[in-house]
C-alpha positions in Angstrom: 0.0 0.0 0.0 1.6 3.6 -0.9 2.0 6.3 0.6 1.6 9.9 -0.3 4.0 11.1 -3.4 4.0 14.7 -2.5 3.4 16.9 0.4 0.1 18.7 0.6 -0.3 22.2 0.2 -1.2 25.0 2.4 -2.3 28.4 2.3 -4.6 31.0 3.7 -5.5 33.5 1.2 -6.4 31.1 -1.2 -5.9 28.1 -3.4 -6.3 26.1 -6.4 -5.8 22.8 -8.0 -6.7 21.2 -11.2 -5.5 18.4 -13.5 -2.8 20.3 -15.4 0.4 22.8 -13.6 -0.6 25.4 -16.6 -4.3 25.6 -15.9 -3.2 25.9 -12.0 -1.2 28.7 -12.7 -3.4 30.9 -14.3 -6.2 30.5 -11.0 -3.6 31.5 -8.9 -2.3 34.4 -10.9 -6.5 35.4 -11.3 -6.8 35.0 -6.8 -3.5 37.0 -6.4 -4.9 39.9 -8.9 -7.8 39.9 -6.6 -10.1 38.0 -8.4 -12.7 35.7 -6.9 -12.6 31.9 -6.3 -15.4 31.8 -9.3 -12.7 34.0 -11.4 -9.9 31.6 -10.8 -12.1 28.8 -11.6 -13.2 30.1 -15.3 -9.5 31.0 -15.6 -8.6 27.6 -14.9 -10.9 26.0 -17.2 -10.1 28.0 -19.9 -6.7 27.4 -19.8 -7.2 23.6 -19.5 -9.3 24.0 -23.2 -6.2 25.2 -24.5 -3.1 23.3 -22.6 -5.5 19.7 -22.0 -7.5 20.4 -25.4 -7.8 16.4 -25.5 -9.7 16.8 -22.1 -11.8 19.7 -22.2 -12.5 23.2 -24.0 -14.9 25.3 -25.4 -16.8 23.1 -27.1 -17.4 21.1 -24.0 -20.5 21.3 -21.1 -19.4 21.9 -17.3 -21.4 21.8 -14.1 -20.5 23.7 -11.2 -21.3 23.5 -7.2 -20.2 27.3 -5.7 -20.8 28.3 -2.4 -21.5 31.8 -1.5 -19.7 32.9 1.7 -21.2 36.4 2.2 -24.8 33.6 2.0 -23.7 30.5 3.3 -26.1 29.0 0.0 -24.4 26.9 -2.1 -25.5 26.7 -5.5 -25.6 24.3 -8.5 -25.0 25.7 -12.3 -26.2 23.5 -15.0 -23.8 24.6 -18.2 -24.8 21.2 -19.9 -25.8 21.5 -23.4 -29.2 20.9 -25.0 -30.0 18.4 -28.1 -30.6 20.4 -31.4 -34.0 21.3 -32.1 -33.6 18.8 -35.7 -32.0 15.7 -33.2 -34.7 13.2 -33.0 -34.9 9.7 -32.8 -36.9 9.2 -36.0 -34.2 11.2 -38.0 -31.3 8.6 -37.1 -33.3 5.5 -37.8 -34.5 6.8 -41.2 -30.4 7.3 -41.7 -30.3 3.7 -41.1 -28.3 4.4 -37.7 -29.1 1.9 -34.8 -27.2 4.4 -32.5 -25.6 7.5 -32.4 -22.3 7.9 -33.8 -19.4 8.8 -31.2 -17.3 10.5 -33.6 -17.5 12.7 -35.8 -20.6 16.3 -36.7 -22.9 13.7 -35.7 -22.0 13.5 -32.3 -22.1 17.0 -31.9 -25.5 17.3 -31.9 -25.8 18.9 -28.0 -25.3 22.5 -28.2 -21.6 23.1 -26.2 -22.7 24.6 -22.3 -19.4 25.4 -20.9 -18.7 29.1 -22.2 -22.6 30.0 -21.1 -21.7 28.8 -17.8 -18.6 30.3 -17.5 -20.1 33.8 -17.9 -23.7 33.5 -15.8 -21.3 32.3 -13.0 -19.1 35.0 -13.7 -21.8 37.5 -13.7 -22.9 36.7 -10.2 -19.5 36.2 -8.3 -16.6 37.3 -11.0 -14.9 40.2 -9.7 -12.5 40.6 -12.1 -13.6 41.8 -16.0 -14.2 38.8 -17.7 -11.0 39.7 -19.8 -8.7 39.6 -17.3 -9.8 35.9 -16.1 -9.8 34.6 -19.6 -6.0 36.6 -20.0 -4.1 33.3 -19.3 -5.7 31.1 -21.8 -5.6 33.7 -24.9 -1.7 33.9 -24.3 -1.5 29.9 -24.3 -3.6 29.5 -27.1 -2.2 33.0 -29.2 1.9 32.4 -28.5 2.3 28.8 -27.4 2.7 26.2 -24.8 5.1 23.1 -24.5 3.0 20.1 -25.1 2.4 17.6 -21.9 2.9 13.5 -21.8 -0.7 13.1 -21.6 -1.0 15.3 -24.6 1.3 14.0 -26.7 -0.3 10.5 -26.0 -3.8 11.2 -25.9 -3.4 12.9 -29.8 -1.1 9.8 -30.9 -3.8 7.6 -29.8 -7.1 9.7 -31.5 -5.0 10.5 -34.7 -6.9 8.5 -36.9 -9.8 10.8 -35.6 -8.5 13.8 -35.9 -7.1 13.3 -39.1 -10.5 12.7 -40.7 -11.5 16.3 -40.7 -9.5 18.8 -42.5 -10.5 21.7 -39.9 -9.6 19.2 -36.9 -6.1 18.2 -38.9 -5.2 22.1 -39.6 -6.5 23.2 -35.9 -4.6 20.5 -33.9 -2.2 18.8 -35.9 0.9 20.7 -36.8 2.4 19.1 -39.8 -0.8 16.5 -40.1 0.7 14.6 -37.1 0.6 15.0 -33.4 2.2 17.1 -31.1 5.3 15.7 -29.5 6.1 16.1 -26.0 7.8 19.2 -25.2 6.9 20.8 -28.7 5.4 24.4 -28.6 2.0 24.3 -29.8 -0.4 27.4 -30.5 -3.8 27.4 -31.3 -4.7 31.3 -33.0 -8.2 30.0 -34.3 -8.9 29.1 -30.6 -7.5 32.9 -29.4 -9.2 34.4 -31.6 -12.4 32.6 -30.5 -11.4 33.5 -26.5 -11.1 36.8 -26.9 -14.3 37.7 -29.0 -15.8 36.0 -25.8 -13.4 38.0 -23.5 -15.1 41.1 -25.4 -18.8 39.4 -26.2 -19.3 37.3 -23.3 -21.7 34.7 -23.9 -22.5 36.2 -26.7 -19.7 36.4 -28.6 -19.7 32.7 -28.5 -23.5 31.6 -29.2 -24.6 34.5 -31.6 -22.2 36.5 -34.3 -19.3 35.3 -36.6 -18.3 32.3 -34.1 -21.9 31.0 -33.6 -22.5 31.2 -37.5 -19.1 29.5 -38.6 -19.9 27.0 -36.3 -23.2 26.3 -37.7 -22.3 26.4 -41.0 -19.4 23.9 -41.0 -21.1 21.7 -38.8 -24.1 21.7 -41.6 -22.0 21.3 -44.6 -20.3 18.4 -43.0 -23.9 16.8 -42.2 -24.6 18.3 -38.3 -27.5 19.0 -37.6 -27.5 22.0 -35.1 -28.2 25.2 -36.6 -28.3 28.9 -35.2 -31.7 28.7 -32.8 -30.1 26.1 -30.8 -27.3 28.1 -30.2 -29.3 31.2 -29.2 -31.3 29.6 -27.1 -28.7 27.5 -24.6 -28.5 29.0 -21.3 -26.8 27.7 -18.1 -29.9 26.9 -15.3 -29.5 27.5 -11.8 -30.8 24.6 -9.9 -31.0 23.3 -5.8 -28.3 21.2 -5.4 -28.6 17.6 -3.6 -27.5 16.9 -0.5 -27.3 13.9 2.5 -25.5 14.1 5.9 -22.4 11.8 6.1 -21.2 11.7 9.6 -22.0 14.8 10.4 -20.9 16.4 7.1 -23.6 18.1 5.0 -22.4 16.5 1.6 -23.3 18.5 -1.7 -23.7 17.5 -5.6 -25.4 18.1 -8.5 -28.6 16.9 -9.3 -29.9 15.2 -12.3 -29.4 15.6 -15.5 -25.8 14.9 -13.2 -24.9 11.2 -11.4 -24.0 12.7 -8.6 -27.1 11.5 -6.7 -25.1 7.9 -6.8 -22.4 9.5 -4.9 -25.0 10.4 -2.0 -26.8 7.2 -2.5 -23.4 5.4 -1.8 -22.7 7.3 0.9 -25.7 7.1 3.0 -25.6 3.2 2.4 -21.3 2.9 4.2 -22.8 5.4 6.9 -25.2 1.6 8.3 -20.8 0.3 7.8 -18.3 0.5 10.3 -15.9 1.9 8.0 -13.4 3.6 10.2 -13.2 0.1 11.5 -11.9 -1.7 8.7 -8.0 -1.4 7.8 -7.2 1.7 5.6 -7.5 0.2 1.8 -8.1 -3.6 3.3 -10.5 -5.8 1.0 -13.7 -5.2 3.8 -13.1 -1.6 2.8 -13.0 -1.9 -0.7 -15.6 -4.6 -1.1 -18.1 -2.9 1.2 -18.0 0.4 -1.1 -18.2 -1.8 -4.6 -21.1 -3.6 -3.3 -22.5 0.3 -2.1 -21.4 1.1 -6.1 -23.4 -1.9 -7.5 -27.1 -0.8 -5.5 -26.2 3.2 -6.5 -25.6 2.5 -10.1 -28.5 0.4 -10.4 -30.8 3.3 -9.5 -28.9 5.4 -11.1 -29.3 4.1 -14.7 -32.8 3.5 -13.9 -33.6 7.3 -13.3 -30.9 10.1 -14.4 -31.6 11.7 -17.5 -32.9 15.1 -17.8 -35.4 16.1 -15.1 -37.5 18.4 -17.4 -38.2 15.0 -19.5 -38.8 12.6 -17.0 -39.6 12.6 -13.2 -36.8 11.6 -10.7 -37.7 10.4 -7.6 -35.4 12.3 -5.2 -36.8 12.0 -2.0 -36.9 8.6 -2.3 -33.5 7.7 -4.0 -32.0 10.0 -1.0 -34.4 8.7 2.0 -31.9 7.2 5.1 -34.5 4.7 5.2 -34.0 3.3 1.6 -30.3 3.4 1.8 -31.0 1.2 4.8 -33.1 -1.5 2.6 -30.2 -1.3 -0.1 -27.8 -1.7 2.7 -29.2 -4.8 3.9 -28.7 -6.5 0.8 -25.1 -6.3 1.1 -23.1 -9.7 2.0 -19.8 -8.7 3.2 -18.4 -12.0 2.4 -19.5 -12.5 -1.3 -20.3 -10.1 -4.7 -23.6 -9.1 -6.1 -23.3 -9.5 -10.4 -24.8 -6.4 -11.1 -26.2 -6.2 -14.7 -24.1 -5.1 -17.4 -25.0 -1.3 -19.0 -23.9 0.7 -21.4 -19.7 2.0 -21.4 -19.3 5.4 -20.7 -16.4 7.7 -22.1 -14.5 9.2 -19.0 -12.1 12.1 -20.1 -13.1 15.1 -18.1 -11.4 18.2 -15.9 -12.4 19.0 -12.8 -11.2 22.2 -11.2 -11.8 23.8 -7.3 -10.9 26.9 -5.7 -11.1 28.5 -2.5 -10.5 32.2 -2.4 -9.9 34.2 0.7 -13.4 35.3 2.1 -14.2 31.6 2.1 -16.5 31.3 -1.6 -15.6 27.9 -3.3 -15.9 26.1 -6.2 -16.0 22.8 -7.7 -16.6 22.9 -11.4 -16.4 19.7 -13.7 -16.0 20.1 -17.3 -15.8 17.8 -20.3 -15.8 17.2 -24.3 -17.3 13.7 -22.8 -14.6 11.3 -25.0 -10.7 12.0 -25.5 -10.9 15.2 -28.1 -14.6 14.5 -28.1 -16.0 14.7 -31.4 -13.0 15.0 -33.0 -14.5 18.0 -35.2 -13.4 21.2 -35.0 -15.9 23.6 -36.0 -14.8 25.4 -39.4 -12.5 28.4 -38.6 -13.1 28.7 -35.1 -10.9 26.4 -33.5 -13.1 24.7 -31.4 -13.3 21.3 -31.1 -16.7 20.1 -30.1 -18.1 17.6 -28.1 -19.7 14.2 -28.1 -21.4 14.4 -25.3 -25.1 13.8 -27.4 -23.5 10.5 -28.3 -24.7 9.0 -24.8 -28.1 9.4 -25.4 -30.6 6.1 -26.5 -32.3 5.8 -29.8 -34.3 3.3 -27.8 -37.7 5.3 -27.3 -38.5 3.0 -23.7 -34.9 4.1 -22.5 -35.3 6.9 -19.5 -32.5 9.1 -21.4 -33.9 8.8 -25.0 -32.9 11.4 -27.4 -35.1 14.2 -27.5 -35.2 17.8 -28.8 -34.1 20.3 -26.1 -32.7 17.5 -24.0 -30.0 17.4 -21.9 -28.7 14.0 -21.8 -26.9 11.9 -18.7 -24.2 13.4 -17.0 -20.9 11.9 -15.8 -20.0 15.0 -14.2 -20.5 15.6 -10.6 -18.9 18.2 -8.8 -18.8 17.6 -4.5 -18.3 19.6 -1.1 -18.9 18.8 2.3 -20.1 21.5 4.8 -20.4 21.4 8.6 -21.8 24.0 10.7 -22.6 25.5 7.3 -19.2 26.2 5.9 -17.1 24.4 3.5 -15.2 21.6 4.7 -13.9 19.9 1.3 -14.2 21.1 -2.1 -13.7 18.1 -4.6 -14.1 16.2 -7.3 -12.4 13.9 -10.4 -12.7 13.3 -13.7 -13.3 9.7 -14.6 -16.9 9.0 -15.9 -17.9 6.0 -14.1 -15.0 6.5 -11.7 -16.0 9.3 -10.7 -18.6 8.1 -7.7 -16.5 6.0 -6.8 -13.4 8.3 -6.4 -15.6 10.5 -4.8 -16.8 8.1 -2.1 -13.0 7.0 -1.6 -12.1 10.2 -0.8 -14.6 11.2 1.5 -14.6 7.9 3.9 -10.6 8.9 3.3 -10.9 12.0 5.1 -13.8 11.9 7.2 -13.5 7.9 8.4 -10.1 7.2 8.0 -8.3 11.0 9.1 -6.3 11.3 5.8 -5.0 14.4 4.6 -6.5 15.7 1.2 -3.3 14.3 -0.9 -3.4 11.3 0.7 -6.7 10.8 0.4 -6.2 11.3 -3.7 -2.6 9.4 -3.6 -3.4 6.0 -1.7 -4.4 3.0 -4.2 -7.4 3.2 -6.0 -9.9 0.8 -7.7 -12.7 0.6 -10.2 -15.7 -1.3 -10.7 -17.1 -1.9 -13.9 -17.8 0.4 -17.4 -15.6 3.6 -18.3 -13.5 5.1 -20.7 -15.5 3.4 -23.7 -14.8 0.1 -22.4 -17.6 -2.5 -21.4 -16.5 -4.5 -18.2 -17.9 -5.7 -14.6 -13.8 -6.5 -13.6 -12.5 -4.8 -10.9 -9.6 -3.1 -11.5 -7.4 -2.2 -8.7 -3.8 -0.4 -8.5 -0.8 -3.0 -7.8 0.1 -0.8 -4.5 -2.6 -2.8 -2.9 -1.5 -6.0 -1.0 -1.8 -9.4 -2.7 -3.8 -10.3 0.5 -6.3 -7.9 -0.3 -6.5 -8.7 -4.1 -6.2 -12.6 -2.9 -9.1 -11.8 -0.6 -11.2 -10.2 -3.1 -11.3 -12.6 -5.6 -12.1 -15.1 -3.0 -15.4 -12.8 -2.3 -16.0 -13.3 -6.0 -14.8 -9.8 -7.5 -13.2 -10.4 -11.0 -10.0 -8.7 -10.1 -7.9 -7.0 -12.7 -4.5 -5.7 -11.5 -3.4 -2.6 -13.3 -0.2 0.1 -12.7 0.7 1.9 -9.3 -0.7 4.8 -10.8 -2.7 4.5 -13.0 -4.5 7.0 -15.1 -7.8 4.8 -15.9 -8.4 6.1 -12.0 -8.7 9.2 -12.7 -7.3 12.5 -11.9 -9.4 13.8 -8.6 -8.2 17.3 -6.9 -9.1 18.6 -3.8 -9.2 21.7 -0.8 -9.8 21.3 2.6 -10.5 24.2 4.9 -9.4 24.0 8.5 -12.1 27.2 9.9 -9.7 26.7 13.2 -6.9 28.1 12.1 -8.2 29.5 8.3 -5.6 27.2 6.8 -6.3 26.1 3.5 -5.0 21.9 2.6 -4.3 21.2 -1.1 -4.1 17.7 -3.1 -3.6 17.2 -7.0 -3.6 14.0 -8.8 -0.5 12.0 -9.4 -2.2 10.4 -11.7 -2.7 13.6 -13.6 -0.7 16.4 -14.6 -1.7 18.6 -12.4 -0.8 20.8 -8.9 -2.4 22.3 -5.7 -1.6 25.8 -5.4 -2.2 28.5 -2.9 -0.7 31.9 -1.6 
């Protein structure tokens, strides 16, 4: 079993982390101009579009959790996109298509969220001018970068993808191949795109000369979003969720998110002992797959877009159903959950803390590695595939439909006592990301890790992700052979992968001490990524 690879950080007046050092950067530079913990994390996740283009970007969706110190409310900001008005069912099975395609202007058919959501959240708590927070990025993007390992490999890997569209190949591919580690890349399309929206706002991205470009190469190469749909997307405030763990007022998203699987796991392992059980030993592990299995199940059977189709909250979220779900679990043998649908799992997630105590959690996403693979004529953004997750199947709860916002992977989390922040996190990971979630927070709060710890120590993960159908469990090699011997013997189909490695996922993390107002940071090592603060 490992131990943590780097210290963690601390601060006071504020702090940042994300998946790349880049990205970090530029939310630090934004808190120490004086810019908000919102500010910071739109500057972060603009500069992760351009530096981590294979993980996130404009053309992407993001969902955010913020809480609002001068309020003590903490908020939830939908920026997922909507299908296109033309997206229906009935037009992909005339096309002959018995799903939707994952690459490619037809899985682009959900209007992109992120940049909306960037500026509504600014609006509210941005301090800064919005062209100040998006500064960082337009210098990445308009004079260059050195490319990252997980860059370089991610493009290698998708080439084939990105080579099939001439605007994708000119955008991203300098000299029609990909970028090599260490090579300075620039992106001017991409600049030029930031800073209309540095000078727009929203609209500079969903109405004008980028809107219209968009639309119209997405159309000539057989997309079928057009100008309307654009106009129309707008980020929507929502209640978040929430469940006491241990005394910890536990936040997410709620649907069209899976965050509720997070709560629903967590109210299940409260019934457990789980400070009890040795620090990464097989009871600890197979006691929050088996909590995975009964969350998932509802899960699939509810989440889609709550506009479309009711989802019973209350219910899903009652102590006393988590105790029925609970009861089901044998702690010496496996459920076989049934096998669903793989989920893509390349996401960001970012989180800040500034120094009057607002926070953030933001996830964002192009939903597969580079997403669509289509960049969008001129504009140099590559748009997602997010739309690609929705069912043609008209029984399925998350069934295409016009103006739909489909299934989320993303799930931004905090936990709050006495009605201030405790831990801002999150991962990226797609189906990992519950369970990352969960193994962080029974981390902390059970087992009295630090936040990098908590992220560092050996992870596993159970079943789909990352396009890849499976019910194995895969766990890191840093766990004992006792505990993988002990696991199979329960019946888990154990599948021994790296130390560290990257199909966990990249989490990042803040804690807040209110006792003495220090600040505790944790990056990834998984990732790229660091913890800053000042």
């Amino acid at each position: 079993m490992g131990t943590s690879t780097r210290p963690v950080a601390l601060a006071q007046r504020g702090m940042v982390s994300s998946p790349h050092y880049l990205s970090s950067g530029a939310g630090l530079r934004v808190l120490q101009d004086g810019g908000s913990a919102v500010d910071a994390a739109v500057a972060m996740n603009a500069a992760l579009g351009v530096v981590y283009p294979h993980m996130t970007g404009v053309g992407g969706d993001a969902l955010w959790l913020i809480h609002d110190a001068s309020t003590g409310k903490v908020h939830a900001l939908n920026g997922s996109g909507r299908a296109g008005s033309e997206a229906t069912r009935e037009w992909f099975s005339e096309q002959g298509h018995q799903q939707i395609p994952i690459r490619g202007p037809l899985a682009a058919i959900t209007v992109p969220g992120a940049v909306d959501s960037w500026c509504t959240a600014h609006q509210w708590f941005g301090r800064l001018p919005l062209s100040s927070v998006l500064s960082p990025a337009i210098d990445y993007a308009r004079d260059g970068y050195p490319v990252c390992q997980a860059q370089a490999d991610c493009f290698s890997e998708v080439l084939d993808v990105l080579s099939s569209y001439p605007s994708s190949q000119e955008a991203l591919l300098p000299g029609q191949r990909a970028p090599r580690f260490g090579e300075v890349i620039r992106f001017p399309r991409l600049a030029e795109t930031l800073e209309t929206i540095a000078r727009e706002g929203r609209d500079g991205f969903y109405s004008g000369a980028v809107a219209a470009e968009m639309v119209s190469s997405l159309r000539r190469a057989g997309g079928l979003l057009n100008h309307d749909d654009f106009a129309a997307q707008r980020s929507q405030w929502q209640e978040p969720l929430s469940t006491n763990y241990r005394g910890f007022d536990c936040y997410q998203h709620p649907p069209n998110s899976q965050g509720l699987a997070h709560l629903i796991m967590l109210n299940i392992l409260e019934g457990f002992d789980i400070s009890g059980m040795g620090a990464d030993s097989s009871d600890y592990v197979h006691t929050i797959v088996e909590a995975t299995k009964r969350a998932f199940s509802e899960r699939d059977r509810y989440v889609t877009d709550p506009d479309h189709s009711d989802v019973p909250i209350e219910q899903l979220l009652s102590k006393d159903y988590a105790a029925e779900l609970r009861a089901s679990i044998d702690l010496e043998t496996t459920y076989q959950a049934p096998a669903t649908a793989a989920v893509g799992g390349d996401t960001t997630c970012s989180v800040a803390v500034d120094g009057d105590g607002n926070a953030v959690s933001v996830i964002q996403s192009l939903y597969h590695e580079c997403g669509s693979g289509f960049v969008a004529g001129d504009t140099g953004v590559l748009l997602q595939n997010r739309g690609a997750f929705f069912s043609l199947d008209p029984e399925h709860v998350n069934r295409l439909e016009p103006a739909k916002r489909t299934f989320h992977t993303l799930m931004p989390g905090m936990l709050l006592r006495d009605g201030r922040p405790s831990l801002v996190y999150g991962t990226m990971g797609g189906e990992g990301q519950p369970q990352t979630s969960t193994a962080l927070v029974t981390r902390i709060v059970d087992h009295d890790h630090d936040v990098q710890q908590a992220i560092d120590l050996p992870r596993w993960l159970y079943g789909r992700t990352w396009g890849e159908q499976t019910q194995d469990l895969r766990i890191e090699r840093r766990f004992t052979d006792d505990t993988r011997t002990d696991l199979r013997k329960r019946g888990h189909p154990v599948r021994t992968v790296a130390d560290t490695d990257d199909i966990m996922g990249h989490a990042q993390a803040i804690a807040i001490d209110h006792t003495s107002d220090v600040l505790s940071g944790g990056a990834d090592p998984r990732g790229e990524g660091v913890a800053l603060g000042w």
